[in-house]
C-alpha positions in Angstrom: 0.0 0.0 0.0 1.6 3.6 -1.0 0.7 6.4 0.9 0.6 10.4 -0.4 3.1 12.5 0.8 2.8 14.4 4.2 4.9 17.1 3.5 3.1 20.3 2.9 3.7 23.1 0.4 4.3 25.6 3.4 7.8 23.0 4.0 9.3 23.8 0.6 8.6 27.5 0.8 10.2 28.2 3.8 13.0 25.7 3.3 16.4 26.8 5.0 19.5 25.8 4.0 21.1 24.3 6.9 25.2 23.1 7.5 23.7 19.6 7.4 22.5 20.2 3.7 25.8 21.7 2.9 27.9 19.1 4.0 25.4 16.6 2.5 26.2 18.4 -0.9 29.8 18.5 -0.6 29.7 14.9 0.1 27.4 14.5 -3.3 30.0 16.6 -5.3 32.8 14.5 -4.0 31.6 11.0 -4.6 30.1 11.6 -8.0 33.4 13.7 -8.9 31.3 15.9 -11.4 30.6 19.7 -11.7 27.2 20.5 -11.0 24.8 23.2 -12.2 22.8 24.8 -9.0 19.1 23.4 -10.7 21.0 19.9 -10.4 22.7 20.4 -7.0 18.3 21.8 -6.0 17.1 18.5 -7.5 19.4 16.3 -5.3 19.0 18.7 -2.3 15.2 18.2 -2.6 15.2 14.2 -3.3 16.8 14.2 -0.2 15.1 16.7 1.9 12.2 14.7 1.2 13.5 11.4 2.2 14.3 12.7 5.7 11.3 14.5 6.0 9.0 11.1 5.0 10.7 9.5 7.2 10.7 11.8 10.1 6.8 12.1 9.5 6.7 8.2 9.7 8.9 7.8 13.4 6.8 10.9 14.7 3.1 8.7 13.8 4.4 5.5 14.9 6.7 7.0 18.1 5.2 4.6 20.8 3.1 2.9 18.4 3.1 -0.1 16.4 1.6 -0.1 12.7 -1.5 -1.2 12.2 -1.1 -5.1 10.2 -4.4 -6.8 10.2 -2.0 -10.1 10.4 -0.4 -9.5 13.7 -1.4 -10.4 17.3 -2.0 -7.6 20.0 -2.5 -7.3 23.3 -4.9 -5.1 25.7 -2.8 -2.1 26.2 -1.3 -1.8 23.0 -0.8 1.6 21.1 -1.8 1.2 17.8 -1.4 3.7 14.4 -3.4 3.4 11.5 -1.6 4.2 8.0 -5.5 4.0 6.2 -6.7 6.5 8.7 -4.1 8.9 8.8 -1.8 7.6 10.9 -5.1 7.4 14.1 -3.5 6.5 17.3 -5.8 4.3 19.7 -5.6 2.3 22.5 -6.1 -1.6 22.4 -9.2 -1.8 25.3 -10.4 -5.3 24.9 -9.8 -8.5 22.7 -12.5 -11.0 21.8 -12.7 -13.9 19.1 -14.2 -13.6 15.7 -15.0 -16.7 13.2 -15.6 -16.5 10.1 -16.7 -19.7 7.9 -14.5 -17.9 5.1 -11.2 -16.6 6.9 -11.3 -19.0 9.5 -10.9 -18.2 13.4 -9.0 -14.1 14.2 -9.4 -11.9 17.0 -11.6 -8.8 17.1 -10.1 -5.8 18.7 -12.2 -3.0 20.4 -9.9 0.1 20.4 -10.5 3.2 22.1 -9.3 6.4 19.4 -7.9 9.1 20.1 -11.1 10.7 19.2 -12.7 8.8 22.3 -14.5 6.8 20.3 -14.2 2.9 20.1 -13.6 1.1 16.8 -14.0 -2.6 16.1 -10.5 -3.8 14.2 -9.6 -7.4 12.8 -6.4 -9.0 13.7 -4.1 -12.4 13.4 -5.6 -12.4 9.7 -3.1 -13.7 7.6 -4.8 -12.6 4.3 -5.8 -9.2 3.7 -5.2 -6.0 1.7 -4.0 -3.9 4.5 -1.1 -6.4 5.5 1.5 -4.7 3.5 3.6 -2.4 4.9 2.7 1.4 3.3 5.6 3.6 2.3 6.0 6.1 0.4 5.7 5.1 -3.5 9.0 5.6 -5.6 6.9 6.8 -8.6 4.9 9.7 -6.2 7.9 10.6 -4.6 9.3 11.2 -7.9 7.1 13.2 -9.0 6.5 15.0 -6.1 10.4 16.1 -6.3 9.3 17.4 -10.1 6.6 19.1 -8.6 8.6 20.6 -6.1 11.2 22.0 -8.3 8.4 23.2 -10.5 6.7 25.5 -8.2 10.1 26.3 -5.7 12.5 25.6 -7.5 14.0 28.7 -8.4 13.6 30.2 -4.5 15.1 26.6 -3.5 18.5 27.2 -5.8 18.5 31.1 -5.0 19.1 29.7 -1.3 21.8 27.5 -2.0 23.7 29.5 -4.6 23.6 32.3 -1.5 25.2 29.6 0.8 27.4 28.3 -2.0 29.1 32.4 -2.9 30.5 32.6 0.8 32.0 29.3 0.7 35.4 28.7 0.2 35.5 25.2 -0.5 33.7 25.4 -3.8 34.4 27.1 -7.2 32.0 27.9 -9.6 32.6 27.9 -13.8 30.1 28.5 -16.2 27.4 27.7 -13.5 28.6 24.6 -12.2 30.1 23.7 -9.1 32.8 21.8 -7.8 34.9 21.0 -4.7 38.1 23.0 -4.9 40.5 20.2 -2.9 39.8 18.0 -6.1 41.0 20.2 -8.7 43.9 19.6 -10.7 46.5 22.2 -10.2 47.1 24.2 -13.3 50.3 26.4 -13.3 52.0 29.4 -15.1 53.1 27.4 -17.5 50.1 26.0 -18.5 48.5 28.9 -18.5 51.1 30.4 -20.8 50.3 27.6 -23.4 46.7 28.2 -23.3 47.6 32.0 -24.4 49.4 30.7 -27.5 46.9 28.3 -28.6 44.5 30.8 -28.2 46.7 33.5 -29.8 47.7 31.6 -32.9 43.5 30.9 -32.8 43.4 34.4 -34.2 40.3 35.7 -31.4 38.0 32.4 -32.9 37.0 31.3 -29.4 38.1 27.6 -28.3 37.1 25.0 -25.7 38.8 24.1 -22.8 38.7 20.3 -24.6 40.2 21.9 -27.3 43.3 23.5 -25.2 44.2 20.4 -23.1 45.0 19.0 -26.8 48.2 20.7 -26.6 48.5 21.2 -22.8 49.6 18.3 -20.6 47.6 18.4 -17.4 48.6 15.8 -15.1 44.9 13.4 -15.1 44.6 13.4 -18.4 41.9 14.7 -20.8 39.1 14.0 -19.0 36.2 16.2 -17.5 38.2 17.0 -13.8 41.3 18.1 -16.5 38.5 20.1 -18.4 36.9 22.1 -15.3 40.3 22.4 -13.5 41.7 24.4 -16.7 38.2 26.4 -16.8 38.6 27.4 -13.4 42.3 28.0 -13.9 41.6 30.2 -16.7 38.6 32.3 -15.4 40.9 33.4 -12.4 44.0 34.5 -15.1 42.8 38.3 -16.6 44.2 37.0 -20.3 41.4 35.3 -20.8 37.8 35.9 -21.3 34.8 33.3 -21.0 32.5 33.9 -23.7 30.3 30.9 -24.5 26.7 30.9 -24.5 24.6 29.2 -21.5 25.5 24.9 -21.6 29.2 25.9 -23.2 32.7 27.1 -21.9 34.3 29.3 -24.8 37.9 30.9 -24.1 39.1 34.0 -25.6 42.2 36.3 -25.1 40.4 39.7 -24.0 43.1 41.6 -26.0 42.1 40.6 -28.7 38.7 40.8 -28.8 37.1 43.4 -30.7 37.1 47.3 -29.3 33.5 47.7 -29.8 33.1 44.7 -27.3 35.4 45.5 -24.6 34.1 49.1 -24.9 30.6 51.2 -25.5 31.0 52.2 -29.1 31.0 56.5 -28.7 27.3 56.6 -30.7 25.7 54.2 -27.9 27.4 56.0 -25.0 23.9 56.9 -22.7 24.2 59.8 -20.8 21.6 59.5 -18.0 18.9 62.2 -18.6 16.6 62.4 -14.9 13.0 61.9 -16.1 9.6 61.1 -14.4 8.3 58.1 -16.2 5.5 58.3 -14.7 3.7 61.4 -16.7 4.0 59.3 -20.2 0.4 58.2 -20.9 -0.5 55.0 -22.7 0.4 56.4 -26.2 3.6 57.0 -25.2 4.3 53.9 -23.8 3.0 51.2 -26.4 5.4 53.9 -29.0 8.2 53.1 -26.7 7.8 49.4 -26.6 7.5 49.7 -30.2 11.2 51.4 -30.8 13.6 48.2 -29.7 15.5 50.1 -27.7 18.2 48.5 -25.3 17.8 51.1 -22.8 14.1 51.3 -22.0 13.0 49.0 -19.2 11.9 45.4 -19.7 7.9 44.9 -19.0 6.9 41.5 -17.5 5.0 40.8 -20.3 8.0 41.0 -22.6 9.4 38.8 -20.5 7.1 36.0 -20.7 6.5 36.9 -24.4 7.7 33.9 -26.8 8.6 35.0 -29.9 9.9 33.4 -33.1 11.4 37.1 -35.1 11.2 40.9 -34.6 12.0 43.7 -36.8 13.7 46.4 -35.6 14.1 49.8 -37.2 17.0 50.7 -37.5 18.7 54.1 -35.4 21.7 55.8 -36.4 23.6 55.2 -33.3 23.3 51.1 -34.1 24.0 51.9 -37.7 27.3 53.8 -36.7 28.1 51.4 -34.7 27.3 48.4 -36.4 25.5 46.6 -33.6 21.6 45.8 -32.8 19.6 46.5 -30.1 18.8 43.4 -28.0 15.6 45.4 -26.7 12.6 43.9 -24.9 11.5 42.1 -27.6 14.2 40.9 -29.2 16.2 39.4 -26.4 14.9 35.7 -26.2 16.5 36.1 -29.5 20.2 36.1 -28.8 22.3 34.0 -26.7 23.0 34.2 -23.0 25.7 32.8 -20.6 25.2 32.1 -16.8 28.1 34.3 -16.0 29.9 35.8 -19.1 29.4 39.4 -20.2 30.7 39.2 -23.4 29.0 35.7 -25.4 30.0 35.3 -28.5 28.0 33.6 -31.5 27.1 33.8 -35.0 24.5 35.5 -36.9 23.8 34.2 -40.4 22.6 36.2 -43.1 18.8 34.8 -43.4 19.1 34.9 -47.9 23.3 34.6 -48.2 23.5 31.8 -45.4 26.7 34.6 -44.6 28.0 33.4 -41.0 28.4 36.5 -39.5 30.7 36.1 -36.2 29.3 38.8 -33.7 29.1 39.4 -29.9 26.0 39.5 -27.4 27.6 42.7 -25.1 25.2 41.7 -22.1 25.7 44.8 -19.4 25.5 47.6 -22.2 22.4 45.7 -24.2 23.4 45.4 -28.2 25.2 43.1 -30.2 28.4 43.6 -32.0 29.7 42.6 -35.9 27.4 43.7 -38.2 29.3 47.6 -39.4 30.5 45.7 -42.9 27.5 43.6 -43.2 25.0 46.8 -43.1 27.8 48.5 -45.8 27.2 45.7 -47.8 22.9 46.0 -47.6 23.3 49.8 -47.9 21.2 50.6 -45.1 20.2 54.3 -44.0 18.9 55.1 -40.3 15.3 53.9 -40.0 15.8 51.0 -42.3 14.2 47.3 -41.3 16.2 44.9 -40.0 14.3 41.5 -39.3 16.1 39.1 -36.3 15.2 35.1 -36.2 16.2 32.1 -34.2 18.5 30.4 -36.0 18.5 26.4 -37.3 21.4 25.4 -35.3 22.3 26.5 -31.7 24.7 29.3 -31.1 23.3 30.9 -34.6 20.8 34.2 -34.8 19.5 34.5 -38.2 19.9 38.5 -39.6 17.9 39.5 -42.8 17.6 43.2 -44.4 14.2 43.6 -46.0 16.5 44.9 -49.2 15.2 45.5 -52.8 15.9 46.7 -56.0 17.5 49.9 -55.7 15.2 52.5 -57.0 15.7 56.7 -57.1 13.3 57.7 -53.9 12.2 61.2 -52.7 13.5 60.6 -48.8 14.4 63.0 -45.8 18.4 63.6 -46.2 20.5 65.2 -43.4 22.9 67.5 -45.0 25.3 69.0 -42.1 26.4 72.9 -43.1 29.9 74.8 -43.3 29.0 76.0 -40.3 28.5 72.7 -38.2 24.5 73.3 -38.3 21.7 70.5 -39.4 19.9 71.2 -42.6 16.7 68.6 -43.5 15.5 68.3 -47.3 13.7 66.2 -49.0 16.1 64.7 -51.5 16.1 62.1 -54.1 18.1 58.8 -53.0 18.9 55.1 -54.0 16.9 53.2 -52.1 18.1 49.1 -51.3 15.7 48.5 -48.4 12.7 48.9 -47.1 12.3 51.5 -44.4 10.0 53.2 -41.4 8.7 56.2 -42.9 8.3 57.9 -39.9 12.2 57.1 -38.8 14.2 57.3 -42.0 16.8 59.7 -42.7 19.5 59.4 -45.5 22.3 60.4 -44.0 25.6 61.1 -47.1 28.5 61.1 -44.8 28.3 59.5 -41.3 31.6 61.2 -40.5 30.1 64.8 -40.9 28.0 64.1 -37.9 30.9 63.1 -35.7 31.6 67.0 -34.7 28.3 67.0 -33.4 28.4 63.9 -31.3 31.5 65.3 -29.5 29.9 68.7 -29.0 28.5 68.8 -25.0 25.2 70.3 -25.4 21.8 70.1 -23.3 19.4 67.8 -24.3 16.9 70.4 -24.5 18.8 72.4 -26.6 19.8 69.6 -28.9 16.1 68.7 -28.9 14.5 71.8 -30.0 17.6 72.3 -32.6 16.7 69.4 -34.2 13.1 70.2 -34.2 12.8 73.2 -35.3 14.7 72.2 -38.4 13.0 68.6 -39.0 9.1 71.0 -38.8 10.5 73.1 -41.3 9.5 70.5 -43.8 6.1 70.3 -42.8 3.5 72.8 -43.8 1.9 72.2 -40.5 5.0 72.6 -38.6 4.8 69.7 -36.7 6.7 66.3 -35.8 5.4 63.1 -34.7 7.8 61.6 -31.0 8.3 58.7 -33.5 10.2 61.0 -35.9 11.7 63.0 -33.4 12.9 60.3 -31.4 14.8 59.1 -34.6 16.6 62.1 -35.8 17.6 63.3 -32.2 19.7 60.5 -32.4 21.5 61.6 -35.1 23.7 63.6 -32.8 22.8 62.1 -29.5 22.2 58.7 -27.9 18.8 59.0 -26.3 16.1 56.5 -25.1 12.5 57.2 -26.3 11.3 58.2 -21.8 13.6 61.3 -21.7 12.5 62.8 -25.0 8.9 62.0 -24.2 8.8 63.0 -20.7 10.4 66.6 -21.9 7.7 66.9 -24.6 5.0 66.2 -21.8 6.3 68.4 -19.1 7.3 71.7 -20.9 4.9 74.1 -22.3 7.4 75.0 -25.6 6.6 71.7 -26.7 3.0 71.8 -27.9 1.0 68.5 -28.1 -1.4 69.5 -31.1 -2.9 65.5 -31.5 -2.0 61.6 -31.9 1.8 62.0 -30.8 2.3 65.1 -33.1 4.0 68.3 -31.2 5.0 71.6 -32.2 7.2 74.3 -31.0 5.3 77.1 -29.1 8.5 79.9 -28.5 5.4 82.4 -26.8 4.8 79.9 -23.9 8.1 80.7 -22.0 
């Protein structure tokens, strides 16, 4: 007979990781000599937990009490627990005989309960349903563990990883964990190797399996070899871990590329102090619409499963040759458990072009695509479409290019005297575009003065504004438009520019996200 668990929800949420679970993990580490990930050190924790607990449950309703077996013989005076009524205690009061043409002869017990009531129980039967002893089914327990991890899993591992930080015995790699007295001791020498291997690898990222081919570690290639060299190279500033979450990539950090080791100058963020909270609805669905790294990530883009987004193009990514990874497009790209540099490819989605690039996780873009976009002739505002590749470790990239046609287009011609002049000119055109964000822009290097100028970003806002609404008969911009040629000469989320539009009176809100300039009302 199985019986369900008696461990209540309430257990698991308020787990504490005690020293007994600790040294109960450090044991599991050392006999199974394997690095462990903290979801599969939770999993073992848990199994374990459980164990105990079941059987702690099980002394505490038998303590004093022997287990109800309708097969056994008892005496007046005898404490009795029954599995079938959770785990009743009574009290053996009298004993009488029972016949039964079928069974043959038992005894008929009269027990007083602990609910002072008497109940009339069978025993010295030899055959009958109840005689097995109940525990605790494998299969339920084992699915009670999934269940567990399910639904606590994540508070259960954030508790042990907290433990697992402050202790000194341990060392973590890529996520996992292992027991430091068992690693293999990696010296200078070795080390040194690594560094030409890795040099003569040209920046191509290799594994540490890859490096032991031409480094002797005492042990041999084998998996403690594998994790001692990780560990040894993680603690060495050379090198730089930058494989994706489920793989250890090593790279010398000199020579990785500037744009990843460094902010490119055009996505340098200067923080502007804004009150988010006078954007209304408009403002915000326009903002989640823009893809850009450094507006804050909703819950529901978090939980949002997507397959491809298309991003419009700014000029800051363009100049830069990187792309957002913005709200929407970040289940997109790789991740790491601890690296903030990861490095992958992106493949060119009609070419099949592998593209190496860099996921640059602290500053929010990825890196590698300034020769690629040269070669699609893109312009600010043009549409950029980002898929999850066919094979791990690959992002697929597609330009929604075309036949390049002659196109009347917004062109940003910078004067003699340093100052922004907007026309309407005619252009080649190779891609499709957002109308409302496009700007041809001749030479990207005629804008560099500007980004190196220091001036306020109210200044620069209403500068660019008042020349934009010169080409409107109305005299008016939509935040959409304005948002895109502002950055032409500064880096500058969409809640700055559309908290200044809401909160001063120059900026005139005239309908539908379209604003004027009102010089009277200050």
């Amino acid at each position: 007979m199985s019986i369900a668990s008696p461990i209540t929800e309430n257990f698991w949420k308020n787990i504490q990781i005690t020293n007994k679970d600790i040294e109960f993990l450090h044991n599991h580490l050392f006999e199974l000599e394997t690095p462990l990930t903290i979801h599969e050190l939770a999993a073992v924790l848990i199994a374990e937990r459980a164990h105990q607990e079941h059987a702690s449950v099980h002394a505490e309703r038998t303590s004093n009490a022997k287990t109800y077996l309708p097969k056994e013989t008892y005496r007046e005076g005898d404490e009795i627990a029954f599995p079938a009524l959770d785990w009743k205690k009574g009290k053996v009061i009298a004993i009488r005989p029972g016949l039964n043409p079928v069974v043959g002869s038992f005894d008929v017990l009269t027990v007083l309960m602990d609910t002072e009531s008497e109940r009339m129980f069978a025993a010295r039967l030899e055959h009958h349903a109840l005689n097995t002893v109940p525990v605790v089914d494998n299969k339920d327990e084992s699915l009670e563990i999934d269940a567990v991890l399910k639904n606590f899993g994540s508070e259960i591992e954030h508790k042990i990883e907290t433990v697992f930080m402050s202790d000194d015995g341990l060392v973590r790699i890529a996520g996992r964990w292992f027991p430091r007295s068992l690693l293999i001791d990696v010296n200078l020498g070795h080390l040194n190797l690594a560094e030409a291997v890795l040099d003569m690898a040209a920046g191509e990222p290799l594994a540490a399996s890859k490096l032991l081919a031409d480094i002797a570690l005492p042990g041999g290639d084998n998996k403690l070899a594998e994790f001692s060299l990780n560990y040894a190279l993680q603690e060495d500033p050379r090198f730089d871990e930058v494989g994706p979450a489920g793989q250890v990539l090593w790279c010398l950090l000199r020579l990785e590329p500037d744009g990843v080791k460094d902010v490119p100058l055009h996505l340098r963020y200067q923080d502007i102090p804004h009150d988010r909270s006078v954007l209304d609805p408009q403002m915000l669905a326009l903002e989640s619409q823009q893809d850009d790294e450094l507006s804050p990530v909703s819950d529901a883009a978090l939980h949002a499963d997507v397959s491809s987004v298309t991003i419009s193009l700014i000029y800051p990514h363009l100049r830069a040759g990187t792309l957002p990874i913005s709200a929407r497009a970040m289940k997109l790209f790789p991740t790491a458990y601890e690296s903030p540099r990861v490095r992958f490819t992106l493949v060119d989605g009609k070419t099949n072009q592998k593209i190496p690039a860099w996921v640059v996780r602290e500053s929010g873009y990825v890196f590698g695509l300034r020769e690629w976009y040269k070669s699609q002739q893109l312009m600010p505002g043009s549409l950029v479409q980002v898929k999850r590749g066919r094979q791990p470790g690959e992002v697929i990239v597609e330009a929604k290019t075309q036949r390049a046609s002659k196109d009347w287009v917004r062109t940003l011609l910078v004067g003699a005297d340093g100052g922004l002049v907007f026309a309407m000119l005619k252009q080649a055109i190779t891609a499709e575009f957002n109308d409302r964000m496009a700007v041809y822009v001749p030479d990207f290097k005629s804008l560099d003065p500007l980004w190196e100028k220091q001036r306020s970003f109210e200044d620069v806002v209403i500068s660019v504004m008042r020349e934009v609404t010169k080409m409107n008969p109305q005299g008016h911009i939509h935040a959409q438009e304005l948002y895109a040629a502002v950055n032409l000469v500064r880096r500058v989320p969409p809640a700055p520019l559309f908290t200044l539009l809401s909160t001063r009176p120059i900026f005139k809100h005239v309908g539908d996200l379209h604003f004027r300039l009102d010089m009277d009302a200050e």
